[in-house]
C-alpha positions as CSV (number, residue, x, y, z in Angstrom):
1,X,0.0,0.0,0.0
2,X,1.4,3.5,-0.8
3,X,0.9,6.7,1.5
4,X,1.1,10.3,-0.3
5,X,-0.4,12.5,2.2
6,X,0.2,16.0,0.1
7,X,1.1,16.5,-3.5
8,X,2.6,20.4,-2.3
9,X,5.7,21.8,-2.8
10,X,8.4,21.0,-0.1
11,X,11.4,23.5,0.2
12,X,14.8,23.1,-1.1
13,X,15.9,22.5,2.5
14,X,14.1,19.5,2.2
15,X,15.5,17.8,-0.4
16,X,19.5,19.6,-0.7
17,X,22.3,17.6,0.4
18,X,23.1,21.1,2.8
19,X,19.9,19.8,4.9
20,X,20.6,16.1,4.6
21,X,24.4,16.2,5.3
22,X,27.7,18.1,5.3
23,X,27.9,18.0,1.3
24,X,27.4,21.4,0.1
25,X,24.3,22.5,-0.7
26,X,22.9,24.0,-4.3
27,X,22.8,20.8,-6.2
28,X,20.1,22.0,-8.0
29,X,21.0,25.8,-8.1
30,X,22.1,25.6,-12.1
31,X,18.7,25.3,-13.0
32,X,16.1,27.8,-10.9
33,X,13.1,27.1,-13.5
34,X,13.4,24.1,-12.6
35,X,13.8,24.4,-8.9
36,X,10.4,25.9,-9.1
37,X,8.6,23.3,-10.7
38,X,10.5,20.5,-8.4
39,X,7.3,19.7,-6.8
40,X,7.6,16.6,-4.1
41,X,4.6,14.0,-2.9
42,X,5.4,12.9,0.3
43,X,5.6,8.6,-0.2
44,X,5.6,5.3,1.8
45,X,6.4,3.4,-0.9
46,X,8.4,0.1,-1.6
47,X,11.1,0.8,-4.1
48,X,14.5,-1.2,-4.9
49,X,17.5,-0.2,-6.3
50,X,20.2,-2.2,-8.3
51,X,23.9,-2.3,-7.6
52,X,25.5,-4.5,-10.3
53,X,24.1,-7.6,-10.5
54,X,22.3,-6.9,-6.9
55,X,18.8,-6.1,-6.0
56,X,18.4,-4.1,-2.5
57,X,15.2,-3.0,-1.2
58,X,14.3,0.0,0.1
59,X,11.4,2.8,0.7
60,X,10.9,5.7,-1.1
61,X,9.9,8.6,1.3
62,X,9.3,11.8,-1.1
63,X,9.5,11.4,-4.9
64,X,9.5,13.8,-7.8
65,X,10.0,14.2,-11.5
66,X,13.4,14.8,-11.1
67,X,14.5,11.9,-8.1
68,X,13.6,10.0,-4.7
69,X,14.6,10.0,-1.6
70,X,14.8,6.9,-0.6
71,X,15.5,4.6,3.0
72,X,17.6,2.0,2.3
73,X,20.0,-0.6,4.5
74,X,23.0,-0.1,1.9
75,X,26.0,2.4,1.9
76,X,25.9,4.2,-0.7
77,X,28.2,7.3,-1.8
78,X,27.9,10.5,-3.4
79,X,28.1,10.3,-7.0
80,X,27.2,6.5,-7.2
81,X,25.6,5.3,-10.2
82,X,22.6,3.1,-9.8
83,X,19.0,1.9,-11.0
84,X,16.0,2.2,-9.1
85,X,11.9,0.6,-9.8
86,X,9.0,1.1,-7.6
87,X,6.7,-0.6,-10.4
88,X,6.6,-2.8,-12.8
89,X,6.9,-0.6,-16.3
90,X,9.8,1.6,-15.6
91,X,13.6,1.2,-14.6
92,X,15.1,5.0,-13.8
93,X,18.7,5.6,-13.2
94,X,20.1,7.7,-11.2
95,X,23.0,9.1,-9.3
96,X,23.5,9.3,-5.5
97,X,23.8,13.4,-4.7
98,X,23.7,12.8,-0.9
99,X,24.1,10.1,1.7
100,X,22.9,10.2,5.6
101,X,22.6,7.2,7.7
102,X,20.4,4.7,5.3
103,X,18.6,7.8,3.9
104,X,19.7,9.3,0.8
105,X,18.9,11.5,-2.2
106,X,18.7,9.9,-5.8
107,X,18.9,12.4,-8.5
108,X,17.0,10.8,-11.8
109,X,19.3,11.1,-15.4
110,X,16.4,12.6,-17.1
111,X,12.5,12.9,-15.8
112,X,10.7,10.2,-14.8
113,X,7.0,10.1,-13.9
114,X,5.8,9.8,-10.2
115,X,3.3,7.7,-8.6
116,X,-0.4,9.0,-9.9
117,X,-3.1,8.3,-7.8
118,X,-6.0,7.6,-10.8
119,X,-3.9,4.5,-11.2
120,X,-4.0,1.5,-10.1
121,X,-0.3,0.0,-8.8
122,X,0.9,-3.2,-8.0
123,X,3.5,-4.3,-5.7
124,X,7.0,-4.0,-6.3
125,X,7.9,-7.6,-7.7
126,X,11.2,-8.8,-7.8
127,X,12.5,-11.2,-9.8
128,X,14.3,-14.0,-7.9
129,X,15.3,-17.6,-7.6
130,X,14.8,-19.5,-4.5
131,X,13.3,-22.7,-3.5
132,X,10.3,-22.5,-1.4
133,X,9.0,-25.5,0.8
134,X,5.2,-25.3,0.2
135,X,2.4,-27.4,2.3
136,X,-0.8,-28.1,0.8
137,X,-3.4,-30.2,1.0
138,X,-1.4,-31.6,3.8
139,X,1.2,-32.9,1.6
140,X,4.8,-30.8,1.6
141,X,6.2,-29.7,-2.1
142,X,9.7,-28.4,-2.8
143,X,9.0,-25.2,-5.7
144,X,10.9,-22.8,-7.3
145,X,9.8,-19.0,-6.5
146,X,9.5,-16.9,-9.8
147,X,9.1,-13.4,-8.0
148,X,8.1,-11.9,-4.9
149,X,6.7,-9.2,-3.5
150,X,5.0,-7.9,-0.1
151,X,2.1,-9.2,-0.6
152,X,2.6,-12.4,-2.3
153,X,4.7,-14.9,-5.1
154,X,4.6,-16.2,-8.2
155,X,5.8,-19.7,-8.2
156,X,6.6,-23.1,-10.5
157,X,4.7,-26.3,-10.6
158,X,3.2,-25.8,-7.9
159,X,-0.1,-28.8,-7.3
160,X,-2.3,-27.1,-5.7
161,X,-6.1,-25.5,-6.7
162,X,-7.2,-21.8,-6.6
163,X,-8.2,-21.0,-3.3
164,X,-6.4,-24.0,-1.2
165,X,-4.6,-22.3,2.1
166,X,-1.2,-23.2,2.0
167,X,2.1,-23.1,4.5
168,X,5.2,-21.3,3.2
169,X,9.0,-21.9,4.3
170,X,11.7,-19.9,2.6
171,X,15.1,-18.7,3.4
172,X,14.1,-18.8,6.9
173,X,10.9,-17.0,6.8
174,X,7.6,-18.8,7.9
175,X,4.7,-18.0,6.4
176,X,1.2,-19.0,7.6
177,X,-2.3,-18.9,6.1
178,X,-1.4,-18.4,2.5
179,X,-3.2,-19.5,-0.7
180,X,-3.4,-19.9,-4.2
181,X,-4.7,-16.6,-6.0
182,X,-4.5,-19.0,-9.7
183,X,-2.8,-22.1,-10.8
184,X,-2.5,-22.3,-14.8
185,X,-0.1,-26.1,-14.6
186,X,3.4,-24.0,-15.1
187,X,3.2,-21.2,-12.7
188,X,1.2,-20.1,-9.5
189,X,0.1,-16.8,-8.1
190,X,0.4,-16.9,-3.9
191,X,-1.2,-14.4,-1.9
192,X,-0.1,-13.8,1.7
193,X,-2.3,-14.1,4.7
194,X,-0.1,-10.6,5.6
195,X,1.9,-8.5,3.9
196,X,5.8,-9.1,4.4
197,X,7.2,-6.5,6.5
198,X,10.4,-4.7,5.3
199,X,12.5,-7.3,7.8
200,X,11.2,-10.1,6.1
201,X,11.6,-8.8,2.6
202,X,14.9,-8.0,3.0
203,X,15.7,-11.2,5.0
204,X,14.4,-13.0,2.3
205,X,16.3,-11.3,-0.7
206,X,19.6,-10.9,0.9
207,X,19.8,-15.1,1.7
208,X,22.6,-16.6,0.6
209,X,20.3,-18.7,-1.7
210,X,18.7,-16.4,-3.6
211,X,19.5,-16.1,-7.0
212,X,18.0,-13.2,-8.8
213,X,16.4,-12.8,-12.1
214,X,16.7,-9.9,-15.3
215,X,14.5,-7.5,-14.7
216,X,12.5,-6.6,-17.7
217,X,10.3,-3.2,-17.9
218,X,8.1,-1.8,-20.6
């Protein structure tokens, strides 16, 4: 689920590496037009960037045309190159123009749309490999995950009907009360019981046994 509680303008202060950290501030002073139309929405959003051949999630906090802010358990520095997704059509990339703590300041190549709230937006998916230990119908199945996301996976082979509750066990992360959204024989849509919290995500995707996938945008 994603939170914009404003769609106003937030000051510079905001936003400059001057407010963020000890990095000089004025990163966007070359172009005052548009400074002026640099307008923020305030997000709680699920987001991941890619490092090389690494996926990392994170949560985008504010979001604009022109970059993201963005909370996320990686050191990153100033200048750093980078990707970023928060759906499923677009990969942006970016550059690192401030760092503080796990928060930091993304600045987009070119413009980029922002979240638009007459649309409807899935959850961030990521493509992975993993194997998944799957209980249904009382019997237990060893599958391959396809993709995940908070609220659920997409999964291969799995033998089990739409609508049968189902017991997950992956890297370490038990999930309860689960079941199967559709089954068409190859692949499997999961839905969780709960949404994954960040802890669990990120637990999940940073497990030695995860393998992940190339990510492919409209």
């Amino acid at each position: 689920m994603s939170i914009f509680t404003d769609n106003t303008a937030i000051s510079q202060g905001d936003w400059s590496p001057g407010a963020e950290t000890n990095a000089p501030a004025g990163e966007f002073d070359e172009a005052p037009d548009r400074r002026e139309t640099n307008r923020f929405k305030t997000a709680f959003r699920p987001g991941c960037i890619i490092i090389g051949e690494r996926v990392v999630l994170g949560m985008i906090r504010n979001m604009s045309r022109h970059g993201v802010m963005i909370e996320v358990e990686e050191p990153l520095r100033e200048g750093q190159r980078l990707s970023y997704f928060w759906d499923e059509h677009r990969l942006v990339s970016a550059r690192v123009i401030w760092s503080d703590g796990n928060r930091h300041g993304l600045e987009n190549d070119v413009e980029a749309p922002i979240y638009d709230t007459r649309h409807t937006y899935r959850s961030v998916r990521v493509p992975c490999t993993l194997e998944a230990e799957i209980w249904a119908n009382g019997e237990r199945q060893r599958r391959e995950v396809a993709n995940l996301s908070l609220g659920g996976m997409r999964v291969r082979r799995l033998e089990a009907r739409p609508g049968n509750p189902l017991t997950i066990a992956m890297a370490g992360v038990e999930l309860y009360n689960a079941d199967v959204r559709w089954n068409d024989g190859g692949e499997a849509g999961i839905r969780f019981a709960e949404r994954l919290t960040r802890s669990q995500l990120s637990a999940i995707l940073t497990h030695e046994s995860v393998r992940f996938g190339k990510l492919i945008f409209d």
